[in-house]
N, C-alpha and C positions, 0 to 999 in steps of 0.2 A: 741596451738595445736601442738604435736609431729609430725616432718616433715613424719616420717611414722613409721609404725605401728610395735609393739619390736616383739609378734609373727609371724611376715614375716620378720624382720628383724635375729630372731633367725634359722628360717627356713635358709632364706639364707647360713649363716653363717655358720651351718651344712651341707649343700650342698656343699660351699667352700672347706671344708674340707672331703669331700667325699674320697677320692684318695691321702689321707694322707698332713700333715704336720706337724706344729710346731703352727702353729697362725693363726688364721683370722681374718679381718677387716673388717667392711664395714662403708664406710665415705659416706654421702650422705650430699646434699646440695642446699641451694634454693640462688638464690642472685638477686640483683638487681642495678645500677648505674644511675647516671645522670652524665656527663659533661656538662660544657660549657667554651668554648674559647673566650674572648676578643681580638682583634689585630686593631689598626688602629682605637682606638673609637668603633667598630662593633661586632659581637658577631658571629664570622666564624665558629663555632664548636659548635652544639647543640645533643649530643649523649650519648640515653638513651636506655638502653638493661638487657635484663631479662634471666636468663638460670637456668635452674636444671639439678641436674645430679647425680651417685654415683661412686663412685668406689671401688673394692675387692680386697684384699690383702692377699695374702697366703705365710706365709713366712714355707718355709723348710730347717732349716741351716742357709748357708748363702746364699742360692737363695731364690730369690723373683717373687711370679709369679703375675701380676695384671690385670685387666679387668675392663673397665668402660663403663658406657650406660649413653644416656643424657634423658633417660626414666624410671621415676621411677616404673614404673607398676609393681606388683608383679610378671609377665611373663617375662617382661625384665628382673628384680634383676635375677630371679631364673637359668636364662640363662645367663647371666653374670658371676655367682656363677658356673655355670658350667664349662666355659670356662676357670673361674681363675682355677679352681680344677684343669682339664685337662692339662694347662700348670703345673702345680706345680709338677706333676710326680713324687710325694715321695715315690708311691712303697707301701704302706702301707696306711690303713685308720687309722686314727686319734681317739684315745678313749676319746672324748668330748661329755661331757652330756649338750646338747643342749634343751634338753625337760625342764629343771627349766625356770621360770622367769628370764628376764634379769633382773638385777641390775640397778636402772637407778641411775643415781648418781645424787645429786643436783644440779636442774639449780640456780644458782647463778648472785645477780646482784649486782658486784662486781665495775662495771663502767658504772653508771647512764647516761642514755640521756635526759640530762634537755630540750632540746629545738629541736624534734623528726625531719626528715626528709618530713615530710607529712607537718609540720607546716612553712614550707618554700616551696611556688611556685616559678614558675621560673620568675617569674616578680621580685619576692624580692632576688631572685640570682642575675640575672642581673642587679639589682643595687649593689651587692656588687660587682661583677667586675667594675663598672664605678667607684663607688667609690675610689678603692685602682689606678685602671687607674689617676683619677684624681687629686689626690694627691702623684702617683709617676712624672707626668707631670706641678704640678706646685711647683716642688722640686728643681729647677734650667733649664732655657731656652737650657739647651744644651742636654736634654734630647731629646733625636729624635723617640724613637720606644720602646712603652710598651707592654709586654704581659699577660694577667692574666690567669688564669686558676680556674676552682672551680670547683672540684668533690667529692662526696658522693655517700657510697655504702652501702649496708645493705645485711649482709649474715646469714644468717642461716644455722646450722648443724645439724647433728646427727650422733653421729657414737656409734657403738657396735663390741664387739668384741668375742673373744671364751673365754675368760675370766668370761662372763657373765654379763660386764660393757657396761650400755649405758647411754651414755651423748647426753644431748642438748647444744647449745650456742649459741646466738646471737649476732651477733660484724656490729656495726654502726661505721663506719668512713667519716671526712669530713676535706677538705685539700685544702689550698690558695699557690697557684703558682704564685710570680710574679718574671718577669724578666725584666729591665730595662736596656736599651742602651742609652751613652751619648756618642757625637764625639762632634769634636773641632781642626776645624786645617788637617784632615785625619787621624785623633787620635780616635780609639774605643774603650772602654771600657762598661763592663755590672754590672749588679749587680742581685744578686739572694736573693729572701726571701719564704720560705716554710712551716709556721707554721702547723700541723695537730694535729688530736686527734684521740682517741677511742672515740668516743663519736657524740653529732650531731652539731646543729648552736650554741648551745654557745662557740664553737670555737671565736668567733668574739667578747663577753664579756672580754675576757682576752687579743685579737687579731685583733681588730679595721681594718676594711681593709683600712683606712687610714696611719695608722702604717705600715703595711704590705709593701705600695707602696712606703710611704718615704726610709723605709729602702732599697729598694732596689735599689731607685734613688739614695738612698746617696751613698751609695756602689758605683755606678758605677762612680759618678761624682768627688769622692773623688780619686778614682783610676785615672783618668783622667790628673786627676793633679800632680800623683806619679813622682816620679824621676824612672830609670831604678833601679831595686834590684843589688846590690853587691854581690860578688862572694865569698864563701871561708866559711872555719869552722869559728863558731859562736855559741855565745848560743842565744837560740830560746827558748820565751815565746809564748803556745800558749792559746788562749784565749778558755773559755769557750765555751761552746756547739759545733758549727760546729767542733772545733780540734778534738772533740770525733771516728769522722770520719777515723783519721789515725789509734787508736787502732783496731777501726770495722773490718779494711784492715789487716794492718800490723803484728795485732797481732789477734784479733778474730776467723777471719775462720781456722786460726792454732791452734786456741784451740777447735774446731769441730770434734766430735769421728771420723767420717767418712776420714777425712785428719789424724787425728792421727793412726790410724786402721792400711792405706794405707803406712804408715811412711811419707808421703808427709808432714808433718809438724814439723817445727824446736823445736817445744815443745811434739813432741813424746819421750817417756821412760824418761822424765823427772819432773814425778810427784813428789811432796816434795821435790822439791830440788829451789834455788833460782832463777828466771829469771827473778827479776824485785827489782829496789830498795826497800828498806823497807816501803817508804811514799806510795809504790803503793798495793790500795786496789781495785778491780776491780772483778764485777759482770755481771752477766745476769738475769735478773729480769720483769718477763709479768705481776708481779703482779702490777705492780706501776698503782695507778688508773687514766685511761684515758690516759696513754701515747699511743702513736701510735702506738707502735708497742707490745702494751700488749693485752693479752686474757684471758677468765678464765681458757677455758680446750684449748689445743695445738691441732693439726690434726688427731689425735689419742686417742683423749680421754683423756688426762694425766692433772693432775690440775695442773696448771701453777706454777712457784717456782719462788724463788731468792735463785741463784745456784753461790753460789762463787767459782771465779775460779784463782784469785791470793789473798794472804791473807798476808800482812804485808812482801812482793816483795817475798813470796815462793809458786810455784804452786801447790794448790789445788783440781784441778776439769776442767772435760770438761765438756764441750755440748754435751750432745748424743738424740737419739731417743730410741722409743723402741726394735727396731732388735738390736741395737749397748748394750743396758742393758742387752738385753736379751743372748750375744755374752759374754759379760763381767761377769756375774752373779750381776749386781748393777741394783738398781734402775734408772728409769727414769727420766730424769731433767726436762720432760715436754718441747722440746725443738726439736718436731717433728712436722715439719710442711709443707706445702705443696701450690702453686699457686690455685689447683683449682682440681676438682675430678678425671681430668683429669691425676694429676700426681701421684706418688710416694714420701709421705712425706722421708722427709730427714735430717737430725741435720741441725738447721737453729738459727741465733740467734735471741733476739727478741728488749730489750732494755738493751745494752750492755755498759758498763763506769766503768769508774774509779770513787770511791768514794773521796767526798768533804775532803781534809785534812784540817790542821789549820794554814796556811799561809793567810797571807789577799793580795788583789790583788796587792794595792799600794806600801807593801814594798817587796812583789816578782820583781818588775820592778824597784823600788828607788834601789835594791839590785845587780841589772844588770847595767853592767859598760857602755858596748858594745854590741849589739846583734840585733838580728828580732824578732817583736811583729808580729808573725801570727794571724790576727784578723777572716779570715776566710780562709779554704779548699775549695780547689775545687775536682776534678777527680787525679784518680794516677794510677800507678802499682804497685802492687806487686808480686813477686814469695813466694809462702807459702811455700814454702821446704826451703828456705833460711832465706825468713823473710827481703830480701829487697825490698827496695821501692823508688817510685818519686812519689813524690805528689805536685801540684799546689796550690801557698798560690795567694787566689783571689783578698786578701785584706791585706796588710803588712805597717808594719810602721818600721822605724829605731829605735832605743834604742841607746841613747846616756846620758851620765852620771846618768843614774839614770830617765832616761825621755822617752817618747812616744816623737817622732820626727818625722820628713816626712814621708809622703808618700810613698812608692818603688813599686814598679809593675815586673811584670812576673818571679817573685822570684819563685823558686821551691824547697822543701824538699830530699834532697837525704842521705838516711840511713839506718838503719839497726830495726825491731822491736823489738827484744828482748834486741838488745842495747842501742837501746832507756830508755825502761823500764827501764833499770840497773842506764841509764844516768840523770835521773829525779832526779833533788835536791832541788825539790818546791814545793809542791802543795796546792791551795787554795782554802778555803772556799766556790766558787763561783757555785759550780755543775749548771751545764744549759742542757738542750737537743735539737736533731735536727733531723726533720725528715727525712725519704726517704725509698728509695724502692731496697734494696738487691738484686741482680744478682744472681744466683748459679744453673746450671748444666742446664739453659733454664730456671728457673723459678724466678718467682718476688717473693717477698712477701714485706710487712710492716714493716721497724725496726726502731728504736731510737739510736743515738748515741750521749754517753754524758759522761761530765769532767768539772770539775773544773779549772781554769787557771792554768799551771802547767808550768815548767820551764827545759827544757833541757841545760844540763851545756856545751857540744857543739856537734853542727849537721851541715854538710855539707848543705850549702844553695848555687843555682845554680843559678845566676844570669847575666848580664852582664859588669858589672863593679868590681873593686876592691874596697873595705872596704876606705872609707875617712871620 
């Protein structure tokens, strides 16, 4: 059943546009979550919440006027519609032939949910938190404090536009958070594992919450026993999946219309020209099925792409949305999106990497004399006008003649993004991805970031020791 109905929703939408513009939207939206927290053996957090809402968007130029009600009744839309109109001030009415039939474009089921939310109570949740609990606690005795996490959410859309386009989509997602602390001595150390999908519980057929826990314990316990990280330039292998994390940062949001528009990004006025070795091939892609951070239609309607944006180290292409295509005279990358009806979609990415080259893992590392195997990222900064950064490697080991060596801990990446890209003389076979939840201007959303083990030839590594 269509979340509401396309003759009130075209109604609206000519209302919106009463008092002139360029464009109108209307994003409406039904959703629903469960959490549950594991801490201490016990299940401290059990919260489950339902909301609906839409929101109007009238774009005039380059203003934007918007209006949202968490009531969908045909009296609230049409009064919402109002208000976006009235904010929008364009001075003129709009010649939009509202009276045809919308368009509704095909719902598509592009990322299958084998194993639906409804088919899981919460009695068989919380055994998958004890589970992954208890297999990250008998991963080694010095593990002192697990926390699991497990949430699923299911949203429903609808939007329509002046265009005459209305789309449905439905996007199920489900996601295991564990965090694991080991001490020894006054010695702390954690470890983190975060598998998700697009999709519902067969998350746990590919992702065992046994798996889950160990890995996280092991992280933490292995790090425990690191020597302190050495100081100084180096080349730095970083491993598959979580490294994907530094381009997301370092280089991603800089290829964002919105930051390049502004000039705030280091890759503004430098389309077609080189900013990345040639081994680097790197995408944005919702289509990939069941990744976490894929959709079929974006927040705006737009059918989801794989949008290349550096192609054999020369750049290709940003991320935009539709006001930013509409600015530009190009098409939409499908790459407008938005937290909740509450906001203002905005170029966002969705599952962003560098694609798999043809190095295999073993001789990218036999091939490294001296260096840091970053096995996992944690948190960092960036400035996107510049393109530098610090990034925390959670999980490091030495590289000594050709070999994976000790241990090191509270190593940090200190660089530059685009000179990175340039500085990449490896990349392998191994594509992997990692979830998480994107920051930007207040709002969350779902992304992926993903890579192949890749090799930078040398990067300032911040640690506290010198090279022995």
């Amino acid at each position: 059943m269509t979340l509401l109905d396309q003759d009130l929703a075209a109604r609206v939408i000519g209302l919106a546009l009463s008092r002139g513009g360029d464009f109108a939207e209307l994003f409406a939206e039904r959703r629903s979550g469960y959490n549950l927290r594991l801490e201490e053996g016990k299940v401290e957090e059990n919260i489950s919440g339902r909301e609906a809402g839409a929101g109007i968007r009238v774009i005039c130029g380059e203003s934007v006027a918007y209006a949202y009600t968490n009531d969908l009744s045909p009296a609230s839309l049409e009064e919402t519609a109002r208000a976006a109109a009235a904010a929008a001030r364009a001075g003129k009415a709009a010649v939009v032939d509202m009276e045809k039939p919308l368009r509704h474009l095909p719902r598509l089921e592009e990322h299958p949910v084998r194993l639906g939310l409804g088919e899981f109570p919460r009695e068989r949740k919380v055994e998958l938190l004890h589970r992954a609990d208890q297999a990250a606690r008998e991963t080694g005795s010095r593990i002192v404090q697990v926390v699991v996490v497990l949430g699923d959410a299911r949203q429903e859309v609808f939007i329509a536009n002046s265009l005459g386009e209305a789309v449905t989509d439905l996007r199920v997602r489900v996601r295991m958070v564990v965090q694991a602390v080991a001490a020894h001595e006054g010695e702390i150390q954690t470890g983190h594992e975060s598998p998700g999908i697009l999709g519902g519980y067969e998350l746990f057929q590919e992702f065992p919450p046994e798996a889950i826990g160990r890995a996280a314990a092991l992280q933490a316990l292995t790090m425990l026993e690191a020597r302190p990280a050495p100081s100084g330039p180096m080349a730095v292998v970083i491993a598959n999946g979580t490294g994907g994390v530094l381009f997301h940062e370092a280089c991603g949001h800089s290829l964002e219309a919105d930051a390049v528009y502004k000039r705030a990004s280091v890759f503004a006025g430098r389309m077609g020209q080189k900013v990345a070795s040639p081994l680097v091939n790197a995408y944005d892609d919702a289509t990939l099925a069941n990744r976490w951070g894929s959709f079929v239609y974006d927040d705006e309607g737009v059918k989801a792409a794989r949008t290349p944006l550096i192609v054999e180290g020369v750049l290709v292409g940003y991320i935009n949305d539709r006001k930013r295509a509409m600015r530009d005279g190009a098409e939409p990358t499908g790459n407008g999106r938005r937290q909740s009806y509450r906001h203002v979609p905005i170029p966002r990415m969705s599952n962003t990497y560098i694609e798999a080259g043809g190095g295999r893992v073993e001789d990218i590392i036999a091939d490294t004399e001296l260096g840091l195997y970053a096995r996992k990222l944690g948190g960092g900064e960036v400035n996107p006008v510049t393109g530098d950064f610090i990034f925390a490697v959670t999980e490091g080991y030495m590289i000594r003649k050709g070999k994976v060596a000790e241990p090191v801990k509270g190593a940090t990446l200190i660089g530059n993004g685009p000179r990175v890209l340039l500085d990449i003389d490896a990349v392998g076979d191994d594509i992997d991805f990692d979830t998480g939840m994107c920051g930007k201007e207040g709002q969350l959303v779902p992304v992926c970031t993903g890579q192949p083990t890749l090799r930078v030839r040398e990067l300032v590594v911040g640690g506290t020791t010198e090279v022995i």
